[in-house]
SEVOGU-706895 format. One record per residue (C-alpha): residue number from 1; x, y, z; residue in three letters. Coordinates in Angstrom, 2 decimals. Layout:
@resi:NUM; x:X; y:Y; z:Z; resn:ala;
...
This chain:
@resi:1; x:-41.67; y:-22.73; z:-6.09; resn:unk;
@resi:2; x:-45.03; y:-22.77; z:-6.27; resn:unk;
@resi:3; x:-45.81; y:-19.73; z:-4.84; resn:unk;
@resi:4; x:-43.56; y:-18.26; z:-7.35; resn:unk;
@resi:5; x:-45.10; y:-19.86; z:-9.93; resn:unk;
@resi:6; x:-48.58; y:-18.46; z:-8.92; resn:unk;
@resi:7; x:-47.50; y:-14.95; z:-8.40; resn:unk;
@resi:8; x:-45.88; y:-15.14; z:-11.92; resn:unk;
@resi:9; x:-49.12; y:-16.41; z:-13.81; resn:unk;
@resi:10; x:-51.65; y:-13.85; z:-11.83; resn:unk;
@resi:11; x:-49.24; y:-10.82; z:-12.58; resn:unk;
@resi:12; x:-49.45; y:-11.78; z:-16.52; resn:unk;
@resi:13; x:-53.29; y:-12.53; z:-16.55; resn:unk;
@resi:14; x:-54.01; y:-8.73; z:-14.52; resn:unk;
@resi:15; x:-51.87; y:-6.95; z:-17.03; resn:unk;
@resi:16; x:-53.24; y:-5.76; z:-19.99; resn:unk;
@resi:17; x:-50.55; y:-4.08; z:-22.17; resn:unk;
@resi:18; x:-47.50; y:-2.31; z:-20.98; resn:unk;
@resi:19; x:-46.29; y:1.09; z:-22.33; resn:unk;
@resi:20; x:-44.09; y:-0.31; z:-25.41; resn:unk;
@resi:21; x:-47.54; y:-2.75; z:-26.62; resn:unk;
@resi:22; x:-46.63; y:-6.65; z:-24.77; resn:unk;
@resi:23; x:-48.94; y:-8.23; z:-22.37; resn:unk;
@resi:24; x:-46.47; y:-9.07; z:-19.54; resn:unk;
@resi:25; x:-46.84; y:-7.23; z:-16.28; resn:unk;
@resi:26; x:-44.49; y:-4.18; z:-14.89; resn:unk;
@resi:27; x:-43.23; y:-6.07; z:-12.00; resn:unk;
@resi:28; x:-39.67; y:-6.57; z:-14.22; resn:unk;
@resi:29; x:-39.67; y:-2.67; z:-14.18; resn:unk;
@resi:30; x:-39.10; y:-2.00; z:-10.48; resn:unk;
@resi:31; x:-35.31; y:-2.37; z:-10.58; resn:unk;
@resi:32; x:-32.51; y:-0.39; z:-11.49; resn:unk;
@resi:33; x:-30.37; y:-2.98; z:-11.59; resn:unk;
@resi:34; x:-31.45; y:-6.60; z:-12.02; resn:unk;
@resi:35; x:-29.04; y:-9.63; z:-13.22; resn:unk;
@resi:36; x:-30.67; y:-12.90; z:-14.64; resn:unk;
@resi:37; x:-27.54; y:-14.80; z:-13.62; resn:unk;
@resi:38; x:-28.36; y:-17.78; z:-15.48; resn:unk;
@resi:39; x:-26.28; y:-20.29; z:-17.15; resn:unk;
@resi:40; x:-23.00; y:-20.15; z:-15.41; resn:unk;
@resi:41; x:-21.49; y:-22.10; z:-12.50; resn:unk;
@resi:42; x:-23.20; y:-22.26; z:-8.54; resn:unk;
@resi:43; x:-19.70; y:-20.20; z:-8.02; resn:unk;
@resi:44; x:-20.06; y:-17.46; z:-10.18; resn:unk;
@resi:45; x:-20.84; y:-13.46; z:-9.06; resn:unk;
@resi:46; x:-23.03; y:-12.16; z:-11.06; resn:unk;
@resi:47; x:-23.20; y:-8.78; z:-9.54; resn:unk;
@resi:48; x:-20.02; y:-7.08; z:-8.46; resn:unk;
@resi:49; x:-20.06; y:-2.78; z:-7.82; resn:unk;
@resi:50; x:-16.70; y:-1.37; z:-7.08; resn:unk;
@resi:51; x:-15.10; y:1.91; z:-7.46; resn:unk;
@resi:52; x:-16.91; y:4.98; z:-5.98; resn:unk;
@resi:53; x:-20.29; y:3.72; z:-8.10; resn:unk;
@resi:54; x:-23.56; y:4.36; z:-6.76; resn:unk;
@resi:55; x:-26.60; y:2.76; z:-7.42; resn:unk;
@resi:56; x:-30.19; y:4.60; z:-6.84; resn:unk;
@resi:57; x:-32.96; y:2.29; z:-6.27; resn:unk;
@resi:58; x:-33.45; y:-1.35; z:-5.95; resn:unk;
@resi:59; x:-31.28; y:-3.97; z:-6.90; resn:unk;
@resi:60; x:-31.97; y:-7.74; z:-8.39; resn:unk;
@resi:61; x:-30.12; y:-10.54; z:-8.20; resn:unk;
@resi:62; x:-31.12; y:-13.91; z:-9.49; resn:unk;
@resi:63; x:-29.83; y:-17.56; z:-10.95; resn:unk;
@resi:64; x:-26.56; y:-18.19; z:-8.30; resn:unk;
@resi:65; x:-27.64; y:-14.69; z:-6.50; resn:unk;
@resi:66; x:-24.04; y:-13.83; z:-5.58; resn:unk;
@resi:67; x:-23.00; y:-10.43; z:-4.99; resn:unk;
@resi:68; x:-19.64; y:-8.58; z:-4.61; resn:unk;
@resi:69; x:-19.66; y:-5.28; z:-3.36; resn:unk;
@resi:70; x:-15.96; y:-3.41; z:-2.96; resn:unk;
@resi:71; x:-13.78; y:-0.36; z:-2.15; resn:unk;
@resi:72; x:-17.34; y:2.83; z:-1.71; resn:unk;
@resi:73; x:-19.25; y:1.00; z:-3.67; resn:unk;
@resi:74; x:-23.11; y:2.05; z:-2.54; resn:unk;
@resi:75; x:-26.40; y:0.60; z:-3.40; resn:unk;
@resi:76; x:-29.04; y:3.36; z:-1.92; resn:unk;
@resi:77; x:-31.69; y:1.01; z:-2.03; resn:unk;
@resi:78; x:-33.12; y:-2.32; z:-1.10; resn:unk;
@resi:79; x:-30.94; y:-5.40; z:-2.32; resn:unk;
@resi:80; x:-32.89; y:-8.89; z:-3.18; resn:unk;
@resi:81; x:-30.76; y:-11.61; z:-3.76; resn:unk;
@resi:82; x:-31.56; y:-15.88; z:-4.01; resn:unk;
@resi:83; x:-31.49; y:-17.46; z:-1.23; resn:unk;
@resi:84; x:-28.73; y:-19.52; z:-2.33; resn:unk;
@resi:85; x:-26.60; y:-16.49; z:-3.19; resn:unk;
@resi:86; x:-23.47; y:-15.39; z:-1.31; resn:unk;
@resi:87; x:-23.08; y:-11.22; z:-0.23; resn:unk;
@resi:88; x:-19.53; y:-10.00; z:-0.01; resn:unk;
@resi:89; x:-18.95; y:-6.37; z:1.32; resn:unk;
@resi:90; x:-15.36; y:-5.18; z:1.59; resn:unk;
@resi:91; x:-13.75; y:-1.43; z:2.28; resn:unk;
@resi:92; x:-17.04; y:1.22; z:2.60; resn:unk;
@resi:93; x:-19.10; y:-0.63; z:0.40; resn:unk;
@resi:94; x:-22.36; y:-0.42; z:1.70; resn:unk;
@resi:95; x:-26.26; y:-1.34; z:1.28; resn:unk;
@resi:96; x:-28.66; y:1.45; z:2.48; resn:unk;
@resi:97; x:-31.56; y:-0.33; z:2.47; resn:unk;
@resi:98; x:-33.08; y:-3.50; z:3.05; resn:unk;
@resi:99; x:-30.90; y:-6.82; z:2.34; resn:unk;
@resi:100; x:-34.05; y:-9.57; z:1.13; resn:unk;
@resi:101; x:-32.37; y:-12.92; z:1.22; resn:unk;
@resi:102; x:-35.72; y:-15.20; z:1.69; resn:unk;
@resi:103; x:-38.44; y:-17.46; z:0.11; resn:unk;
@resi:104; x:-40.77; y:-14.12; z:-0.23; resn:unk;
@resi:105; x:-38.13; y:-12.04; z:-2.23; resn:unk;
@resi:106; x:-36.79; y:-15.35; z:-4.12; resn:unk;
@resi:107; x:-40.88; y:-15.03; z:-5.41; resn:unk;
@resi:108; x:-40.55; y:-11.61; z:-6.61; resn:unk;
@resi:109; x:-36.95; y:-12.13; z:-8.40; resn:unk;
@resi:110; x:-38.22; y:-15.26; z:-10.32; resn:unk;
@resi:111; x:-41.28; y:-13.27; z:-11.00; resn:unk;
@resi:112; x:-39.22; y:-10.64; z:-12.71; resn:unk;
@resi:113; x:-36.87; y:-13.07; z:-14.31; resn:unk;
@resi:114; x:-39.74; y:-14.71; z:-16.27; resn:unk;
@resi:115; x:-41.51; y:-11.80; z:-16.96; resn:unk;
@resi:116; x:-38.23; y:-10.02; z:-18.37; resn:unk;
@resi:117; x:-37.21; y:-13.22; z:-20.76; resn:unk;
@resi:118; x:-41.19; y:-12.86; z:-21.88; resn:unk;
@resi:119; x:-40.94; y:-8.81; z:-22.39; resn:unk;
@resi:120; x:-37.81; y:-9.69; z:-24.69; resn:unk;
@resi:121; x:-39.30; y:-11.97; z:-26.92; resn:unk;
@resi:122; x:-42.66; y:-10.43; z:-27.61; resn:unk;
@resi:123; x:-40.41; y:-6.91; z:-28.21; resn:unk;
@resi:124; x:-38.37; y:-9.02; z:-30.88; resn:unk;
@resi:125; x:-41.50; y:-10.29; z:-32.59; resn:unk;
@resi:126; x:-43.07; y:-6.73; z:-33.19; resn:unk;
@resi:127; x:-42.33; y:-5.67; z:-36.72; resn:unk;
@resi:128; x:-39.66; y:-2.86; z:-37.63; resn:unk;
@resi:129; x:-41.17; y:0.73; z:-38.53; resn:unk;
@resi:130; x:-40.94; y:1.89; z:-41.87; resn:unk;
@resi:131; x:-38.21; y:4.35; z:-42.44; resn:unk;
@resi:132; x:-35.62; y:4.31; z:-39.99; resn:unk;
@resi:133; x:-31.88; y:2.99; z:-40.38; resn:unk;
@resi:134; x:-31.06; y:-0.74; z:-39.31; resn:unk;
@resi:135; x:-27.61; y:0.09; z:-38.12; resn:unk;
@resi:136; x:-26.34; y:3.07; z:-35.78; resn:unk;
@resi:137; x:-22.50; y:3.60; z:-35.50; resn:unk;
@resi:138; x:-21.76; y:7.07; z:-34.98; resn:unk;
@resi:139; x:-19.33; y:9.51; z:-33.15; resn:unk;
@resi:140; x:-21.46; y:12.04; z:-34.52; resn:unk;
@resi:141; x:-24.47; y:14.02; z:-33.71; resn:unk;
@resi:142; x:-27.68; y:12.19; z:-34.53; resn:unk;
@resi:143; x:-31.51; y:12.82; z:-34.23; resn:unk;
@resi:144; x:-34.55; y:10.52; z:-34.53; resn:unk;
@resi:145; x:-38.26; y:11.54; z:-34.48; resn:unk;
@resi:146; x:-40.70; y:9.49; z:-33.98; resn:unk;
@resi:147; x:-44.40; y:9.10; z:-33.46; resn:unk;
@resi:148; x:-46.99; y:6.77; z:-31.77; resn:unk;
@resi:149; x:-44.69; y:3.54; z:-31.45; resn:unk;
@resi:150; x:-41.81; y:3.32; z:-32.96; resn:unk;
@resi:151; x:-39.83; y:-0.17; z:-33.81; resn:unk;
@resi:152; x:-35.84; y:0.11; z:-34.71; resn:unk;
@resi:153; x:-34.31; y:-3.16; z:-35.50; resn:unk;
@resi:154; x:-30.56; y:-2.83; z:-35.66; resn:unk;
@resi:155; x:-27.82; y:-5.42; z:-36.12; resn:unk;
@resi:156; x:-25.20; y:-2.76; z:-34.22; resn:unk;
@resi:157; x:-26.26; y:0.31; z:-31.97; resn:unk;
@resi:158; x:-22.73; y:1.88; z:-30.83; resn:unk;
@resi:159; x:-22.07; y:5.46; z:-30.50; resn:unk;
@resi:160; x:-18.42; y:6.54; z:-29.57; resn:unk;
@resi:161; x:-19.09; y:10.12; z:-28.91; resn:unk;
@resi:162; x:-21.40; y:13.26; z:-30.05; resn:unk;
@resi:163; x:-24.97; y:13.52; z:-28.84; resn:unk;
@resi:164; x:-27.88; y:10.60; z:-29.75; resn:unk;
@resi:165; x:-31.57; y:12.83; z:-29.49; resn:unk;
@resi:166; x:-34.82; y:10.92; z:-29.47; resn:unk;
@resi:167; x:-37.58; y:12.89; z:-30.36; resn:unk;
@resi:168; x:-40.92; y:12.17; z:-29.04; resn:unk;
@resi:169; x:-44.10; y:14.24; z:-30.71; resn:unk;
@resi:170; x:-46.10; y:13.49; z:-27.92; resn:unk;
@resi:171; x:-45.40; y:12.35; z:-24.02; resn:unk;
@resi:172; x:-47.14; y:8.71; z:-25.45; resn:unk;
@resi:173; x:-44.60; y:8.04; z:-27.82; resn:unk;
@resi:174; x:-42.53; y:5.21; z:-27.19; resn:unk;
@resi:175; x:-38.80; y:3.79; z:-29.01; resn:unk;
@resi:176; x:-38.04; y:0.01; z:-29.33; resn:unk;
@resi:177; x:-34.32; y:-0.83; z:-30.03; resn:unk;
@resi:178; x:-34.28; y:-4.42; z:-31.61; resn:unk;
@resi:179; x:-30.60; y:-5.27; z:-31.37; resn:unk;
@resi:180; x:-29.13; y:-8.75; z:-32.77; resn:unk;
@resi:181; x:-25.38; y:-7.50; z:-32.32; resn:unk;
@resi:182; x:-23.23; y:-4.87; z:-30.59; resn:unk;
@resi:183; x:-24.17; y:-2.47; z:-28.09; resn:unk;
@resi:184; x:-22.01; y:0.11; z:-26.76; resn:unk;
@resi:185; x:-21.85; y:3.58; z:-25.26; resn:unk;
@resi:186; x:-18.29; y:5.07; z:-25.38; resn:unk;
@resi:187; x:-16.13; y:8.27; z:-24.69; resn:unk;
@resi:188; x:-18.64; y:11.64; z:-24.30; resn:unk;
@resi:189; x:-21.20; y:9.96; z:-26.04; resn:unk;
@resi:190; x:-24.67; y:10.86; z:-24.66; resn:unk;
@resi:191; x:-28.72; y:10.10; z:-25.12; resn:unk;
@resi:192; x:-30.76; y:13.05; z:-24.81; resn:unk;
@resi:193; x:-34.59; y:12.82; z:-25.10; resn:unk;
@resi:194; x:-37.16; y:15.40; z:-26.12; resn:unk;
@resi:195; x:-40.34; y:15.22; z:-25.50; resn:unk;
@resi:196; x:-40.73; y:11.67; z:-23.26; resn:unk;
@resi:197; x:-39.42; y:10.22; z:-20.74; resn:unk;
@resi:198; x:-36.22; y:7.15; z:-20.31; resn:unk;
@resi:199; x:-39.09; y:4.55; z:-18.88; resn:unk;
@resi:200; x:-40.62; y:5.00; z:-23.08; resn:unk;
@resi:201; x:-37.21; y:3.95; z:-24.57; resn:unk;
@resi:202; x:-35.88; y:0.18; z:-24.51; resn:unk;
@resi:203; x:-33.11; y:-1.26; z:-25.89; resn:unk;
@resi:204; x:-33.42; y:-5.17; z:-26.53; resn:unk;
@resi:205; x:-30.05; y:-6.63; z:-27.04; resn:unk;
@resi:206; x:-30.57; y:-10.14; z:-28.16; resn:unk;
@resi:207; x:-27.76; y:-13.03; z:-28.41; resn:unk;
@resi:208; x:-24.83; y:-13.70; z:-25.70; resn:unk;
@resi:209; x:-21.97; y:-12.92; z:-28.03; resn:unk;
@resi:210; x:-20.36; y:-9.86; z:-26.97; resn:unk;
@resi:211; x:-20.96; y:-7.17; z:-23.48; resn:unk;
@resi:212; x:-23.11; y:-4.39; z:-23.53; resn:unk;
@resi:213; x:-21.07; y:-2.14; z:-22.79; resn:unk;
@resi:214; x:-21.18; y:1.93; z:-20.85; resn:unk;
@resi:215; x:-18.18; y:3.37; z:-20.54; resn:unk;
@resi:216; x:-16.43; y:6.86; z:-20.53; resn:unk;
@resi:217; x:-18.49; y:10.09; z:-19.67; resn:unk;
@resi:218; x:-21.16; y:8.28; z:-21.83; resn:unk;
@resi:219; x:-24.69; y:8.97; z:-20.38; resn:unk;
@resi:220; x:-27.39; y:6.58; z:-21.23; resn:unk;
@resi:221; x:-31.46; y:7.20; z:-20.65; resn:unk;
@resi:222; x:-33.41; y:4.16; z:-21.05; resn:unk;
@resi:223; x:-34.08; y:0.33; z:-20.41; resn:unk;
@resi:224; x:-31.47; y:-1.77; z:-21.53; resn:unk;
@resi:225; x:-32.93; y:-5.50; z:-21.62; resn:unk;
@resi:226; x:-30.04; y:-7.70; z:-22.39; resn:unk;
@resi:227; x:-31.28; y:-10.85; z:-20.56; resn:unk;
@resi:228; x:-28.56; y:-13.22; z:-22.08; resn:unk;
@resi:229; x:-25.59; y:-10.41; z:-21.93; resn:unk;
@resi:230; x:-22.65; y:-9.68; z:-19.43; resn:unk;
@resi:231; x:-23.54; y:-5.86; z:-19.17; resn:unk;
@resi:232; x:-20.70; y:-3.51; z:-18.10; resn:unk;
@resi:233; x:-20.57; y:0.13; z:-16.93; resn:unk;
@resi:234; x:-17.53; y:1.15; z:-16.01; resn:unk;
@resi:235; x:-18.08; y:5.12; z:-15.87; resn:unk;
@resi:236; x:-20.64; y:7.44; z:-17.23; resn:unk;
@resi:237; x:-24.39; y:7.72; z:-15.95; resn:unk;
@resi:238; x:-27.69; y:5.37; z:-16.14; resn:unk;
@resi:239; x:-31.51; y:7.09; z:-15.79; resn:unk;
@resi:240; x:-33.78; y:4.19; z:-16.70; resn:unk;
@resi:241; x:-33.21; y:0.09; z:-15.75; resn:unk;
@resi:242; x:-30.52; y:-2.09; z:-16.42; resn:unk;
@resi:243; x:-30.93; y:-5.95; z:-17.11; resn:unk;
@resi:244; x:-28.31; y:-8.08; z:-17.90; resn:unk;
@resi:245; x:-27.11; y:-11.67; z:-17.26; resn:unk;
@resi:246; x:-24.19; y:-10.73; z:-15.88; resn:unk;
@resi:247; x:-23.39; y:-7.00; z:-14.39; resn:unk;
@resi:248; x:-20.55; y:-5.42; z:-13.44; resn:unk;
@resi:249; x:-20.34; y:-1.94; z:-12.82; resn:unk;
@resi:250; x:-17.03; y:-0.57; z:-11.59; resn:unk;
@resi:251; x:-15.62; y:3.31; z:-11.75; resn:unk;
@resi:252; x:-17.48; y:6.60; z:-10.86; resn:unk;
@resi:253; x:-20.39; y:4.91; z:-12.48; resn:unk;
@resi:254; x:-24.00; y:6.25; z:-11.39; resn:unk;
@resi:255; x:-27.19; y:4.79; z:-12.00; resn:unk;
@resi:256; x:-30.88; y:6.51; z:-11.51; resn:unk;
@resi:257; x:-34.05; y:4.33; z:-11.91; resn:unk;
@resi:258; x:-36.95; y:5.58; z:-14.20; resn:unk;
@resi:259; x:-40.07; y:4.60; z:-13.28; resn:unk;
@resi:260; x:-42.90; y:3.21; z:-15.52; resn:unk;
């Protein structure tokens, strides 16, 4: 634990300011998937992948660390889970890379745990940009430009179809989602963005009430931080980082990483 401790404190000291403006370090950023897993019984999974999903990168697993992996489920990457944690692998499910299950990777998930929680609140305490709606719900087409940094706070962000474009007016630019309510990708809904990349796009879903939710053919670009969330993809396609409390991803889901 204290080793942990110490490599969390020395990672927020050396950082100066990430790309969306916060002083906590990148580490968080590494995954594609990561799950929190806090707040729910020793017995709980708080990863499961089934279907013919595929994950690209590295996967996270913290608080009870257990892991279900079913039917051709694939992570093609390196899995970290707590010591503590249970792995299940049934049918063709499989784990390319490296399976960490010890005191060293236990350091870097609790390292990325904190530092996520901290990225969440100091994005919820930067002030909204002038101009922009504070609600999306659309099955329509739908563009937003932005420059420098750009702050969105939103009680809902759920589009059920039609095509969501970020603009960027330079590779710099950077979006910030503050979301207190609902957040949902559905049907042939899709994020496109212009101009910068999914790593300079979050989405900060606040609250535990309902799931975050991909689904469909949606196709998402960006971070979703939803520390205190079950998130759920059950189709569709991920470039950027998912955090949730709880993950399930299930279907022909496939998820990319971005990286910082």
């Amino acid at each position: 634990m204290l080793v942990a401790l110490t490599l969390l404190f020395v990672g927020v000291l050396t950082s100066l300011a990430d790309q969306f403006g916060t002083t906590t370090a990148l580490d968080w950023q590494r995954w594609t998937v990561f799950s929190q897993g806090a707040g729910v019984p020793a017995s709980t999974v708080v990863y499961a992948q089934s279907g013919s999903s595929y994950v690209n990168g590295d996967v996270g697993v913290w608080g009870t660390g257990n892991i279900n992996l079913s039917n051709t489920a694939t992570i093609d990457g390196d899995l970290y889970y707590r010591t503590t944690g249970i792995l299940k692998i049934s049918g063709k499910a499989k784990v390319t890379g490296v399976k960490h299950h010890d005191a060293a990777g236990d350091a870097i998930l609790l390292n990325s745990s904190n530092e996520a929680y901290m990225e969440s609140d100091q994005l919820w305490a930067q002030p909204a940009t002038f101009g922009y709606p504070s609600t999306i719900n659309t099955g329509s087409d739908m563009t937003i430009t932005g420059t420098g940094h750009v702050v969105l706070r939103l009680r809902d962000f759920v589009l059920t179809g039609g095509t969501f474009t970020l603009v960027g007016t330079s590779p710099a630019t950077t979006f910030v989602f503050n979301i207190s309510r609902a957040f949902s990708l559905s049907g042939s809904a899709r994020i496109v963005l212009s101009g910068i990349t999914a790593s300079n796009v979050i989405f900060n879903v606040r609250g535990s009430s309902s799931a975050a939710a991909i689904s469909g053919s949606a196709a998402f670009q960006g971070i979703l931080l939803a520390n205190y969330r079950n998130v759920k993809i059950s189709g569709g396609t991920v470039n950027g980082e998912i955090v949730g409390n709880r993950v399930v991803i299930s279907g022909g889901a496939t998820l990319f990483h971005a990286s910082p």
